[in-house]
Each structure stands twice: as C-alpha cells, then as structure tokens.
MARTIRO-91768 format. One line per field, with one value per residue: y, z negated, x negated of N, C-alpha, C in turn; residue in one letter; residue number from 1. Coordinates in pm, whole numbers, plus 50000, padded with zeros to 5 digits. Example, Ala and Ser with C-alpha at 12.3 -4.5 7.8 and 13.67 -1.06 7.14 Angstrom:
2
n_v <- c(49431_49775)
n_w <- c(49220_49292)
n_u <- c(48681_48715)
ca_v <- c(49550_49894)
ca_w <- c(49220_49286)
ca_u <- c(48770_48633)
c_v <- c(49670_50003)
c_w <- c(49220_49213)
c_u <- c(48680_48710)
r <- c(A_S)
k <- c(1_2)
***
This chain:
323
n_v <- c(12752_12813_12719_12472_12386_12459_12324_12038_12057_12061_11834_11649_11722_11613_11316_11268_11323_11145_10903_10928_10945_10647_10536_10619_10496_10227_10170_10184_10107_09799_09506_09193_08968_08659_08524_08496_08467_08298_08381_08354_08521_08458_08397_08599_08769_08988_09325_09378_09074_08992_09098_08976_08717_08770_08872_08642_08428_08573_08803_09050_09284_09342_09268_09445_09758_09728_09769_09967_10191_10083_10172_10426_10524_10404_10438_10366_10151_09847_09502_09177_08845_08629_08385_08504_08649_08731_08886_08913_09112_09244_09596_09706_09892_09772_09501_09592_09679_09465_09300_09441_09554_09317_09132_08797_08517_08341_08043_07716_07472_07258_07117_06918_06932_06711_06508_06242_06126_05968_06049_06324_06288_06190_06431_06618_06469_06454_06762_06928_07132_07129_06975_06731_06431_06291_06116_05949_06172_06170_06042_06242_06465_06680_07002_07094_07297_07588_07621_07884_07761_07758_07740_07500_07441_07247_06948_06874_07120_07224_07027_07061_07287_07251_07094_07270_07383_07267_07196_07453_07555_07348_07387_07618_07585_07364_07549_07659_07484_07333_07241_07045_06866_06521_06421_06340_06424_06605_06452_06244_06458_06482_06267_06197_06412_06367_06176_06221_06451_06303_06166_06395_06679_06910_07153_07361_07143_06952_07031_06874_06616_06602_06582_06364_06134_06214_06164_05875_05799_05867_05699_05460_05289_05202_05401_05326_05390_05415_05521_05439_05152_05128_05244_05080_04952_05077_05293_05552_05578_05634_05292_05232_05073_04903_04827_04482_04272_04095_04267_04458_04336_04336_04261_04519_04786_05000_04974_05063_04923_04726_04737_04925_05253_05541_05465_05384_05586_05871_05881_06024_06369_06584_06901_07255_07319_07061_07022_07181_07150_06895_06951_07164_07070_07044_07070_06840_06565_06336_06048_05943_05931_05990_05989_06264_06285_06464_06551_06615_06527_06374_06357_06142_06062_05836_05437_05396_05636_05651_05424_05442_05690_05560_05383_05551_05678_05464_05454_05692_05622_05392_05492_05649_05448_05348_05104)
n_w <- c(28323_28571_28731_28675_28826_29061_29065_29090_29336_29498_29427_29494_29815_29840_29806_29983_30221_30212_30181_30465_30594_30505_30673_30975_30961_30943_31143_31379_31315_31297_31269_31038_31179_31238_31424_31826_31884_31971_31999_31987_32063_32000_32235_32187_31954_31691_31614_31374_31283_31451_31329_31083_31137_31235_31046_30872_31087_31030_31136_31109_30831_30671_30735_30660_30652_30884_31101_31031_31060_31365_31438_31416_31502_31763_31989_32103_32278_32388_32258_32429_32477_32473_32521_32403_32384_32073_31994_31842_31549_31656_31655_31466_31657_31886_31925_31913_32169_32329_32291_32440_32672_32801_32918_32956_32791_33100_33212_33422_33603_33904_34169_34434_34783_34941_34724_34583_34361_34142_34041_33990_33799_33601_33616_33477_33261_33137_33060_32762_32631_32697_32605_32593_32779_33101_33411_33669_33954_34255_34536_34741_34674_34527_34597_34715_34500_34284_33976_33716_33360_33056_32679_32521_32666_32793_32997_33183_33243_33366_33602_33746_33848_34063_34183_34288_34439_34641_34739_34830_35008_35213_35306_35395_35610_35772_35838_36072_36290_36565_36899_36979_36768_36646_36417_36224_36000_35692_35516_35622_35778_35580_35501_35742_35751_35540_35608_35818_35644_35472_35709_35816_35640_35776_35839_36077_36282_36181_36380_36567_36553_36441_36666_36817_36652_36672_36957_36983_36832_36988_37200_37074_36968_36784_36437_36320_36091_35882_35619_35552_35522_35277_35074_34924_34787_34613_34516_34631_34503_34591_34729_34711_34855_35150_35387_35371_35633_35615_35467_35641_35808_35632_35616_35490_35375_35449_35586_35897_36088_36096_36216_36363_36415_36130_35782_35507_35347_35201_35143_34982_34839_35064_35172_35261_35564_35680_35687_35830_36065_36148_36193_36399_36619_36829_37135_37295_37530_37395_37266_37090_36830_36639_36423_36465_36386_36269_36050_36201_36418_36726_37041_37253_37536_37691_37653_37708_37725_37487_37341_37393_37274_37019_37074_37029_36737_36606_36675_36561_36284_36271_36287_36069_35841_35776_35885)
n_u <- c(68117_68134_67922_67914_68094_68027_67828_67917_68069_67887_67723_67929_67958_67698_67760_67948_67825_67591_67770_67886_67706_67612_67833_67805_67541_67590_67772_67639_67365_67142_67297_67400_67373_67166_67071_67073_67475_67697_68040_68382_68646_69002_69307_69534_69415_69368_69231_69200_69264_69032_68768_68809_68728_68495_68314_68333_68188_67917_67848_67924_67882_68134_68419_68629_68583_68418_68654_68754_68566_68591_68852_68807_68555_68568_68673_68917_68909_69068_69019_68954_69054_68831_68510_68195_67873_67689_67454_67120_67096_67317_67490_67766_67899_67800_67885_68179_68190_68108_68295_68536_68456_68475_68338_68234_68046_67917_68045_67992_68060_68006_68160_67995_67953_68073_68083_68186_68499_68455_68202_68284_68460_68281_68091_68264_68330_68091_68081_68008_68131_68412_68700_68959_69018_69058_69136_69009_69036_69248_69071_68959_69121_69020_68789_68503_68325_68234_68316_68452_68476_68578_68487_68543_68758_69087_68977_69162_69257_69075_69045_69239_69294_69043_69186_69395_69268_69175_69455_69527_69352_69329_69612_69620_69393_69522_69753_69600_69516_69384_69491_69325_69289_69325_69417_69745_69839_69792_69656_69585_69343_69211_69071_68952_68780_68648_68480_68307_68165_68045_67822_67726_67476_67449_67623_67717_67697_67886_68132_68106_68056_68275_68384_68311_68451_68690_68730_68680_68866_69102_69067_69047_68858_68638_68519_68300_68137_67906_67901_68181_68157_67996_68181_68400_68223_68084_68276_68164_67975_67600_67447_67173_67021_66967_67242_67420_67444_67662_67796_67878_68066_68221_68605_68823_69026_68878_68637_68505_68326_68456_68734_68999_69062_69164_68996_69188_69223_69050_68717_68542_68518_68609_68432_68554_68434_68395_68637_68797_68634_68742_68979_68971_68793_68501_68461_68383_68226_68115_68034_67897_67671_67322_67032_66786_66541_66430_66667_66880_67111_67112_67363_67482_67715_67749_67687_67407_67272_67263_67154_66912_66832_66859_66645_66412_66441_66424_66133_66005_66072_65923_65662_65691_65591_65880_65991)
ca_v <- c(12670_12813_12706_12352_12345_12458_12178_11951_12077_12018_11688_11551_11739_11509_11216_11219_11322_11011_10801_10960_10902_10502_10473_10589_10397_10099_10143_10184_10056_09658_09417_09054_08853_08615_08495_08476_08383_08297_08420_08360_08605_08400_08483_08657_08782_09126_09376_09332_08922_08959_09150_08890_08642_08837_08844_08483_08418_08634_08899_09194_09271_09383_09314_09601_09874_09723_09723_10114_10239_10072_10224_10597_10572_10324_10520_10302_10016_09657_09344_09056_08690_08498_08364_08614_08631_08835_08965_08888_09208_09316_09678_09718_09967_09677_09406_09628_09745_09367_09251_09522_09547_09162_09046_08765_08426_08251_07897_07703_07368_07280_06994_06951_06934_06548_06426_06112_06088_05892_06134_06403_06239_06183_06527_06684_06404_06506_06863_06932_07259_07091_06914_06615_06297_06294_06028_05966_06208_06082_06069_06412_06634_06813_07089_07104_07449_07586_07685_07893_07738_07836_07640_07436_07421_07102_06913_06849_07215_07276_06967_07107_07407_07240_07022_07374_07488_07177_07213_07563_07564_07249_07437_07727_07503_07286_07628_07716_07392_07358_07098_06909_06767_06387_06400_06398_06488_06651_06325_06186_06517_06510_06146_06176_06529_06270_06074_06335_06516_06195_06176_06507_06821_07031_07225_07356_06985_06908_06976_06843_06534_06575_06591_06244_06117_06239_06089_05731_05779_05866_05578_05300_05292_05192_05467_05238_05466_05313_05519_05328_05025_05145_05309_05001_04860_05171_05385_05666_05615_05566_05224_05234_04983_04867_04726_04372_04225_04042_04382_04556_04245_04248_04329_04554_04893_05147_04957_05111_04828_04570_04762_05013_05383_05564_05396_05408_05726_05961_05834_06157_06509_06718_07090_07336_07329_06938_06995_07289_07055_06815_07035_07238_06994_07067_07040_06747_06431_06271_05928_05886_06013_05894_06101_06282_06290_06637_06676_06650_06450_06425_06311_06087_06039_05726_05393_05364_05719_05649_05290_05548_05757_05494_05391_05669_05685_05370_05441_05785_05557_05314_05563_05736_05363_05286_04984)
ca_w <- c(28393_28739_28739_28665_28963_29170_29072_29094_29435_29566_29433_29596_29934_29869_29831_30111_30330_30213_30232_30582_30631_30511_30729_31064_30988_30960_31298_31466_31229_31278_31200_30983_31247_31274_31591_31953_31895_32093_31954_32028_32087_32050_32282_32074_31858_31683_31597_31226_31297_31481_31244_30971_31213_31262_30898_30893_31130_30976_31233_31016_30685_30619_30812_30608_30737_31059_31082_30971_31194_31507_31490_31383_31634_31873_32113_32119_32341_32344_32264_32514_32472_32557_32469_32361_32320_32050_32007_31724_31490_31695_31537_31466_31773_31983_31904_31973_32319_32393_32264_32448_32790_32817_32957_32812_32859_33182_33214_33551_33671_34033_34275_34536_34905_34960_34598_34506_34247_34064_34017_33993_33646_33540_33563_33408_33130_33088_32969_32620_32598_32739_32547_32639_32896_33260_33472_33790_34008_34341_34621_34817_34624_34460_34676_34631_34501_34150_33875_33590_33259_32915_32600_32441_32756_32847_33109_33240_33302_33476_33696_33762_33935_34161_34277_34355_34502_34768_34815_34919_35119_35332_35393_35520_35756_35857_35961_36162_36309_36701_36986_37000_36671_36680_36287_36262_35861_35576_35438_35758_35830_35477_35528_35839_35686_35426_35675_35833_35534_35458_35834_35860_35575_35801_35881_36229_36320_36150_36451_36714_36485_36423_36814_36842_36583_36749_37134_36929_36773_37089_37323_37030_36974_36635_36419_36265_36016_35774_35472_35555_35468_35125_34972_34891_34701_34509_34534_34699_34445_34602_34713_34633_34962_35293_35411_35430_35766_35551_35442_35805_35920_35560_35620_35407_35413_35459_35686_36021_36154_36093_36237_36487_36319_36000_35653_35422_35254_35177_35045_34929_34819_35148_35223_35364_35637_35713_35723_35966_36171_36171_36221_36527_36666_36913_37248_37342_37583_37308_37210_36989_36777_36624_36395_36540_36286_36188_35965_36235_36524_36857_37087_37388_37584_37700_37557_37787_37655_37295_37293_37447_37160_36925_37042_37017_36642_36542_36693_36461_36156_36254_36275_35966_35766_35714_35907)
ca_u <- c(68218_68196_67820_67970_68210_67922_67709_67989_68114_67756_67742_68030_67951_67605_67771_67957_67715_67550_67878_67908_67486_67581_67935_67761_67421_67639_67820_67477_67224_67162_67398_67334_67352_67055_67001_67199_67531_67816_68169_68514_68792_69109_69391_69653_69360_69441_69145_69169_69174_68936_68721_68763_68641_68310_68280_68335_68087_67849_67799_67880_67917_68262_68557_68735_68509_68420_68826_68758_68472_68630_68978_68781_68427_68533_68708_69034_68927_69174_68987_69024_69018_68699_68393_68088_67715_67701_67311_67051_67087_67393_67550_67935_67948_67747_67997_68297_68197_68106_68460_68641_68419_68552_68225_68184_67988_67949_68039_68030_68055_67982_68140_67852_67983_68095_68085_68310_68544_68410_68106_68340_68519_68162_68058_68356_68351_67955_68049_68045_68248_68562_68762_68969_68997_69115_69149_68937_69143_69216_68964_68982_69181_68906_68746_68373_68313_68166_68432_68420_68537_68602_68419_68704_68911_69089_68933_69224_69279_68960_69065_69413_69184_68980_69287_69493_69221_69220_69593_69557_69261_69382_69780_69528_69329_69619_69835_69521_69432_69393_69542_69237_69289_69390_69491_69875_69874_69685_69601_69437_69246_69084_69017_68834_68681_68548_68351_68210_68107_67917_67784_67660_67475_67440_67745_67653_67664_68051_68277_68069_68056_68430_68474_68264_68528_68801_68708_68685_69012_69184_69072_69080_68719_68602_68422_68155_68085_67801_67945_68294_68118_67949_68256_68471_68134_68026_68364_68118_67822_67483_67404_67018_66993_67022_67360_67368_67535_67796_67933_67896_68116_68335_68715_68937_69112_68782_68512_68537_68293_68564_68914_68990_69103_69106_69039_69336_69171_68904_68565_68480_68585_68496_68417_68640_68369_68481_68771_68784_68588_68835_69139_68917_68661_68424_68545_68286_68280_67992_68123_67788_67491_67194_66931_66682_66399_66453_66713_67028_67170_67147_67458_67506_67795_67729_67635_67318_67164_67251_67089_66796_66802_66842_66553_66358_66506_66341_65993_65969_66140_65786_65548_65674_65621_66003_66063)
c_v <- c(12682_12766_12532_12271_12341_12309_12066_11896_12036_11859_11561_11590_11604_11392_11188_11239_11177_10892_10798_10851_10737_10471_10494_10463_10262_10054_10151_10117_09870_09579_09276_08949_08783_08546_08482_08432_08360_08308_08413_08428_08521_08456_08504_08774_08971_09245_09345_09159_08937_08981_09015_08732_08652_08807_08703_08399_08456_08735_09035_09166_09270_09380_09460_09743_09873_09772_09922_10207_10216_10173_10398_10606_10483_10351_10438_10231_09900_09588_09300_08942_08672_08446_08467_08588_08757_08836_08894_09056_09301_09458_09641_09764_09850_09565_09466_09622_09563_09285_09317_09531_09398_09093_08943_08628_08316_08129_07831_07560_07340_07092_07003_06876_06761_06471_06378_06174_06062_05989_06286_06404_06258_06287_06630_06627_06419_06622_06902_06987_07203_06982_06827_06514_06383_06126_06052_06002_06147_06126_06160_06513_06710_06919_07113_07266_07472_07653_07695_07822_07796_07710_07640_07416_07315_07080_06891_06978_07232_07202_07037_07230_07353_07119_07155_07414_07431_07206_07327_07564_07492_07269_07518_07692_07413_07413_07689_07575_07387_07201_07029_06811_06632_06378_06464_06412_06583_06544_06283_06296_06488_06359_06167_06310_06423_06182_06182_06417_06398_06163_06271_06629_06891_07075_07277_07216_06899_06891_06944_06650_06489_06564_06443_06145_06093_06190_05948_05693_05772_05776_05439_05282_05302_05312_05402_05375_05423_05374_05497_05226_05045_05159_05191_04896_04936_05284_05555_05640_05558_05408_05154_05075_04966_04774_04571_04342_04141_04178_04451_04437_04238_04335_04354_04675_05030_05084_04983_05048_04713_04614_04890_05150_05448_05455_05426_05504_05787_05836_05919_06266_06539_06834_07087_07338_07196_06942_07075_07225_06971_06828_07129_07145_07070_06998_06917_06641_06279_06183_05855_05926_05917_06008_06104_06312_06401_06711_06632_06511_06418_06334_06280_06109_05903_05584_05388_05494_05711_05550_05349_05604_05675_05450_05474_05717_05580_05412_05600_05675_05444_05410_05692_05582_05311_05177_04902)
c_w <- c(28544_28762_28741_28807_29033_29234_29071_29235_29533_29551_29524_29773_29952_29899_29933_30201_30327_30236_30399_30695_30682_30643_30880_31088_31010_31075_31414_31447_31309_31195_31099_31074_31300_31412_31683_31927_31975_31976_32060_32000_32135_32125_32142_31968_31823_31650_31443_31235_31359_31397_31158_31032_31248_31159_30840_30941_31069_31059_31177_30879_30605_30732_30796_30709_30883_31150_31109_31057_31367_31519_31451_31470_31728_31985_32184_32253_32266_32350_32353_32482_32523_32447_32500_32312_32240_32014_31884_31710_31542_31609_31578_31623_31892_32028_31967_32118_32389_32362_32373_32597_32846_32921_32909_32901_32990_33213_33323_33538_33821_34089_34414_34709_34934_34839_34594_34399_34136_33975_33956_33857_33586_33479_33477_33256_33075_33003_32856_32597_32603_32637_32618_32707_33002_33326_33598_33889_34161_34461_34716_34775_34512_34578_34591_34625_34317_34095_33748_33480_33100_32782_32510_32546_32792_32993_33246_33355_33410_33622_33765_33895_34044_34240_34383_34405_34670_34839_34869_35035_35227_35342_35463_35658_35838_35940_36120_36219_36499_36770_36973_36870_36654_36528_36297_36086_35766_35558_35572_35787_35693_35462_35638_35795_35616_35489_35786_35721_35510_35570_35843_35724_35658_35880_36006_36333_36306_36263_36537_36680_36444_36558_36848_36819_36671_36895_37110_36901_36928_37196_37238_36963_36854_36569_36363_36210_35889_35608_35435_35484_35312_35029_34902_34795_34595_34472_34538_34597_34570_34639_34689_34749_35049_35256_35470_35543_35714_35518_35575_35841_35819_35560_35526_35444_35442_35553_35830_36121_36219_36138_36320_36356_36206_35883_35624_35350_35294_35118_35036_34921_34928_35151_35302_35530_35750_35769_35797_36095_36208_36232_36355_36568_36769_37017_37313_37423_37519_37234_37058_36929_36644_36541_36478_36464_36224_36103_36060_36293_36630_36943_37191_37446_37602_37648_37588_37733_37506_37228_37325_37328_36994_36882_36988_36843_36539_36554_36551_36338_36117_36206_36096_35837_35689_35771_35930)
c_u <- c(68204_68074_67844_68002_68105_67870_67789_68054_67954_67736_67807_68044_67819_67625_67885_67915_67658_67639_67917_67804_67544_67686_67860_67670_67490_67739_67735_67353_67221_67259_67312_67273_67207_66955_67122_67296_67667_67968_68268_68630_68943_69198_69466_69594_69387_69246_69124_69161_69036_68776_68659_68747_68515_68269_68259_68240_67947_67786_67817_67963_68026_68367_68630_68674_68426_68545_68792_68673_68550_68777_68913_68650_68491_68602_68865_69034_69003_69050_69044_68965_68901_68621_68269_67961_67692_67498_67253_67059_67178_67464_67699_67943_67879_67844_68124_68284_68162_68245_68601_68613_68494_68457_68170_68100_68016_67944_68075_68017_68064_68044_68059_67989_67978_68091_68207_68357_68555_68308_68151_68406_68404_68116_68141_68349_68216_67960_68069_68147_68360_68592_68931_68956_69113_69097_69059_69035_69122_69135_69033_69062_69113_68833_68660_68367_68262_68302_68400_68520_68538_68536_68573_68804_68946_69010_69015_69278_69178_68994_69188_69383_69144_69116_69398_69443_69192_69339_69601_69480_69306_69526_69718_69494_69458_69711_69723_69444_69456_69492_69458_69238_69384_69460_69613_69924_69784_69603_69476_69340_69152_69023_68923_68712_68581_68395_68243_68143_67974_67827_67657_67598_67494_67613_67751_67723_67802_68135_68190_68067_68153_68497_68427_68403_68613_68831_68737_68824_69163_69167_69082_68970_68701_68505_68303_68108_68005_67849_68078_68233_68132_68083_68348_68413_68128_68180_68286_67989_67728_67465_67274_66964_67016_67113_67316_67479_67631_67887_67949_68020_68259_68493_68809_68953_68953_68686_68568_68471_68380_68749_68886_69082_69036_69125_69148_69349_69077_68779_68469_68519_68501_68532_68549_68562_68417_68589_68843_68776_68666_68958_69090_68771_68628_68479_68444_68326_68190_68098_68016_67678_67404_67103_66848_66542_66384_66526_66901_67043_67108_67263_67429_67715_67833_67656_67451_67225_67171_67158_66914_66721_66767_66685_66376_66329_66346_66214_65926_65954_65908_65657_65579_65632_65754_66054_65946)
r <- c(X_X_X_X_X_X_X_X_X_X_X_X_X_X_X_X_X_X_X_X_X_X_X_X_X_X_X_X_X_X_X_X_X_X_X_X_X_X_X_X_X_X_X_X_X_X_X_X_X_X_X_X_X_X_X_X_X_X_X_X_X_X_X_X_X_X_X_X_X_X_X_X_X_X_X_X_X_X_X_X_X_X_X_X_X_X_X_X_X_X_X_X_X_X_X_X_X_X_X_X_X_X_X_X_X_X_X_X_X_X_X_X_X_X_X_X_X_X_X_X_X_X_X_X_X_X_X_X_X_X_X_X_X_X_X_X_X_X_X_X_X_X_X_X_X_X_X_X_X_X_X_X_X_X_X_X_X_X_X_X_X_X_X_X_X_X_X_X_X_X_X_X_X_X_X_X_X_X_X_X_X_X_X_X_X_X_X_X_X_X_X_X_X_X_X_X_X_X_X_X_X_X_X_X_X_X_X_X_X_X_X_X_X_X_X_X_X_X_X_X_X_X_X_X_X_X_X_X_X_X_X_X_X_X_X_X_X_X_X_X_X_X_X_X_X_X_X_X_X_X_X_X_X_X_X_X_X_X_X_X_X_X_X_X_X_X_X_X_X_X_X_X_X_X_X_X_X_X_X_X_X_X_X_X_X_X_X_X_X_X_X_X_X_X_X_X_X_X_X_X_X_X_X_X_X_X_X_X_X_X_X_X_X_X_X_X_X_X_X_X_X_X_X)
k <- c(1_2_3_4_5_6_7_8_9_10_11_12_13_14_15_16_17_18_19_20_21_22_23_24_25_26_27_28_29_30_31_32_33_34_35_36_37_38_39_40_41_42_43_44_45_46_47_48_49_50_51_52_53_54_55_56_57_58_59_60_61_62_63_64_65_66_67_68_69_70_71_72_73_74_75_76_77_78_79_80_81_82_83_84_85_86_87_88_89_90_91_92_93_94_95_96_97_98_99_100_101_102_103_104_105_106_107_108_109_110_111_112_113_114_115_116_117_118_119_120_121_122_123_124_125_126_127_128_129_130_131_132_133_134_135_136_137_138_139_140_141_142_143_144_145_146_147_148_149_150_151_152_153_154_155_156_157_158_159_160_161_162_163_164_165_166_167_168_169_170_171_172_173_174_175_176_177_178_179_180_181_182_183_184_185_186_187_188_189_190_191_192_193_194_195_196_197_198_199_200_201_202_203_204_205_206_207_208_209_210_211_212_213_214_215_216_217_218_219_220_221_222_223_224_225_226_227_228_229_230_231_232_233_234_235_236_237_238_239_240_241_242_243_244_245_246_247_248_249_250_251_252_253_254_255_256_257_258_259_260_261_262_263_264_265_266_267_268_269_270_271_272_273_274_275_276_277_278_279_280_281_282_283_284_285_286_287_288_289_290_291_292_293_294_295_296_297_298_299_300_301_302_303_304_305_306_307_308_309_310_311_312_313_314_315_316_317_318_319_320_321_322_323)
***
C-alpha cells in the first residue's frame, strides 16, 4: 500500500509538472494566429471579453485559460481601448503586453498646407477605416495639419478635430496679432491668409507677401490675385490651364481683378504660418511681386520696377520654352 501511494504521489507530481510544463509553454510558446493581424480593443472592453474576442478572432486558443494565465503571469496590467497589430504566431504573454502597453496602430490622415474644401471632403470621404458622410465643411475652418484616427471612427468626428483645431489656433494668433494688421476680424484674416497661402510655399516669403496685401488694402488698391479668379470656377481645385481674359475681367464675390478688397471668403484652408502672416505682416513699402525663377518672389515698390521685373520674369519663362 505505501509503495502504491508512492507511485501514485509521483504520478500526480508528474502530471502536474507537465500540466505546469503545458500552462507556461502556452503563455510563451506560439500562438494560432496566422498571419499579421490587426485587433480591436473595444472601449468598455473587460479582460475576460476581451479574451473571448481573441478566441473569436483566432489569435489564441482558449479564452478560458488565456483569461487564466493573464490574471496569474501577467503581472496585473489594464487593457486599453484601441486598435492592435497583433503578430503572426503571437504568444498569450505577447498579446497581453500589446493590449495593456496601449500601443496600438497608427492611423493618420494629412490636410496639406492650402488645400480646398472640396479636396478636403474628398480625402476624408477616400478613407476606408472611417465610417460615415460629412458635408463639404466650409472653406477655412480646417487647419492643415496631419491627424490621427481610429479605424471605424466617424468621419464626422475626425472632421470635428481639424475644425477645433482651426478655432483654437486662429483665437491664439488673433490674441497675438500686431497694429500693422489691416484685418478687422477672424474671418477676414483667414480669408486673406487663404490668398496668400495660395500666393506663396514658401513660408519665409508669407508676411512680406502679407505686408504687399496689406499696403493694397489700405490705399484701395485692388489685390489681383490670379487664384481669386480660379476659385469661383473650380472651388480651389486645379484649373489644368491658363486664365482666359473673360474670367480675369468676370465679376462676382472672389475675383480681386474685378473689385477693390477682400473676396467674400477663404479659397482655401490656410496654415498657421498664413495666418501669422496676416495677423503680423512684414513691415514693407512693396506694393508688388513677381516670380523670380527660383522657387520665390521678388518685390518692387513701385509700378516702374515691377513692370522691370516682370519683365525679366517673362524672358527666363522664354528661355525655359514656356511662352
């Protein structure tokens, strides 16, 4: 009998050594999962839901004892909401620490520095992840900038973002805006921001370009701004042509050829950079500029060196084969 127990008491030390052996190997060992996959941690989600969501997926084998390993090896990390790349052959203990670190996948969308509206609906209504409609929000209250999103998130939310992120930025710049600025609202600075943004890339180049602006505005002086014209054809897309002299001459609320001031709006989401420029121009007496073949500007004062430069303008434009 006691030779029994022995061999009985040995037995069952064996098999849980081996039950021990299988419960580690299976919080370390490889998991099922077959290739890369992306998982979602609902908010609210509990550790046992979440579990039998893995299981579901097919990322490990057993909720129950995933459930069982995590609350006895896993060192009593919280889960957090997101979205997750969980691994090809991820283990239990792999999965937890990527559920619990709350690193999870990055998802961005980008408005580019002067993008329309229009372009702006487009690319939002392009991304898969998001889920529902928006409306073409209105011209300048987006702030170009990249924002992360979430897969499944309304679109509407994401928009909701880059509109709060306008309204703050431009109360910032407006409490910090100087005397020289001729704009007497929000609205009008991000309107004339708009046409400068379209004017000018290079940033450098904004308030001296917002001080041109600004000299025009204060003696009467039309801005003749060539992407005034376009915007009332394309609502900021591309026109893929030269202006014809019927639209330089055609009158409604945005051509700055055909009326003295600002348009009636924006014709384009601009930079914080813009709109700096706008709200602190460059202290200048430059009533005019002209490319210089390189990329920027260069400014006159007068009409007599600008018609100078202009020409100057053209003769590159010849010798490069564009006119």
């Amino acid at each position: 009998m006691r030779r029994f127990i022995l061999i009985l008491l040995a037995a069952l030390l064996i098999g849980g050594a081996i039950a021990g052996g299988v419960f580690l190997h299976g919080w370390t060992g490889a998991g099922p999962a077959k290739e890369n996959t992306a998982f979602i941690v609902p908010g609210g989600a509990t550790l046992k839901s979440t579990a039998s969501l893995l299981e579901e997926e097919g990322l490990i084998s057993s909720a129950d004892t995933f459930y069982a390993r995590a609350r006895l090896l896993g060192g009593g990390g919280v889960i957090k909401a997101g979205e997750y790349l969980i691994p090809k052959g991820a283990s239990n203990r792999e999965i937890l620490s990527i559920i619990t670190e709350g690193v999870g996948i990055n998802r961005f969308v980008t408005v580019p520095e002067g993008m329309p509206s229009i372009l702006v609906y487009e690319r939002l209504m392009a991304v898969e992840p998001l889920t529902g409609t928006i409306e073409v929000p209105a011209e300048g209250s987006v702030l170009p900038d990249t924002y992360a999103y979430d897969k499944g998130e309304p679109r509407a939310d994401v928009l909701a973002r880059m509109q709060a992120a306008m309204t703050k930025a431009l109360d910032e710049a407006w409490a910090n805006r100087s005397q020289r600025t001729v704009v007497k609202s929000k609205e009008e600075a991000v309107t004339l921001a708009s046409i400068v943004e379209k004017e000018t890339a290079i940033s450098a180049e904004r308030p001296t370009v917002a001080g041109v602006y600004s000299n025009r505005l204060r003696i009467g002086m039309m801005l003749q701004a060539d992407p005034t014209i376009i915007y009332p054809i394309t609502k900021g897309k591309p026109l893929g042509r030269r202006i014809k002299r019927s639209e330089i001459a055609a009158k409604n609320d945005y051509n700055t050829y055909a009326m003295a001031g600002l348009p009636k709006g924006p014709i384009a989401n601009p930079s914080l950079s813009s709109i700096e420029a706008v709200l602190n121009p460059a202290d200048t007496s430059a009533l005019y500029f002209v490319a210089d073949g390189k990329g920027g500007h260069i400014f006159a004062d007068t009409l007599e060196e600008h018609n100078a430069n202009v020409k100057k303008w053209f003769e590159i434009r010849k010798a490069r084969g564009e006119m």
